[in-house]
C-alpha positions as CSV (number, residue, x, y, z in Angstrom):
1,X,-20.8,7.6,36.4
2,X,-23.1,10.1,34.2
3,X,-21.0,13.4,36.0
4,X,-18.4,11.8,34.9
5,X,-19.2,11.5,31.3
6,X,-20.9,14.7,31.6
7,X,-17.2,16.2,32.3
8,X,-15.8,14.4,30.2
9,X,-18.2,15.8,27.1
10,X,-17.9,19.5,28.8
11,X,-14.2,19.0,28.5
12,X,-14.2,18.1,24.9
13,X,-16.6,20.9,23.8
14,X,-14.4,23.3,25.5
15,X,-11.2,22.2,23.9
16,X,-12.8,22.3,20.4
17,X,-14.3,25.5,21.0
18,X,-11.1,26.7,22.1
19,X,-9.5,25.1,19.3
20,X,-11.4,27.4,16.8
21,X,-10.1,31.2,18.8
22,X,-7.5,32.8,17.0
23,X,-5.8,32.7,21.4
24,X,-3.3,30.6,22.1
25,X,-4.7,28.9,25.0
26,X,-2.6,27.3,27.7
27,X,-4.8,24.3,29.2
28,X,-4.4,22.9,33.0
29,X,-6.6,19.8,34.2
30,X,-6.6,21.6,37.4
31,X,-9.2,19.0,38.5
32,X,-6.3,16.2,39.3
33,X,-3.6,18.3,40.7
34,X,-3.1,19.6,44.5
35,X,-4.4,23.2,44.9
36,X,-0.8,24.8,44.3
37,X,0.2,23.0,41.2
38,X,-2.2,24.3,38.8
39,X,-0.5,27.9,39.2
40,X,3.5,26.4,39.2
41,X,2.3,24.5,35.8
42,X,0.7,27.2,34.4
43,X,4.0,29.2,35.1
44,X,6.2,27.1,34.3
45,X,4.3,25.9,30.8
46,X,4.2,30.5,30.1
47,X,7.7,30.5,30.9
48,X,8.5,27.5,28.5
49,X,5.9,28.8,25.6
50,X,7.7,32.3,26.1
51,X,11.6,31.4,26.0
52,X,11.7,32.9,29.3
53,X,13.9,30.8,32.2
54,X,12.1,28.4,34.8
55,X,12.3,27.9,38.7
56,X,13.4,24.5,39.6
């Protein structure tokens, strides 16, 4: 349980830190999806943020 929360406060501090770049940052909890769907979310998220068209 303290990994856990460990994550959980390494998650946060990145996301604040992040928060504070002048980048536009495009997030993926890559930690709960299958090992292809991180990269066909980040994609399709890019294509979406970009007015650019999507697969199905």
């Amino acid at each position: 349980m303290r990994a856990a929360r460990a994550d959980d406060v390494e998650a946060e501090v990145t996301r604040r830190l992040l928060a504070l770049t002048p980048w536009r940052v495009l997030t993926v909890d890559a930690g709960t999806l299958a090992a292809q769907e991180p990269c066909v979310h980040a994609r399709r998220r890019l294509a979406e943020l970009l007015g650019l068209p999507t697969r199905p």
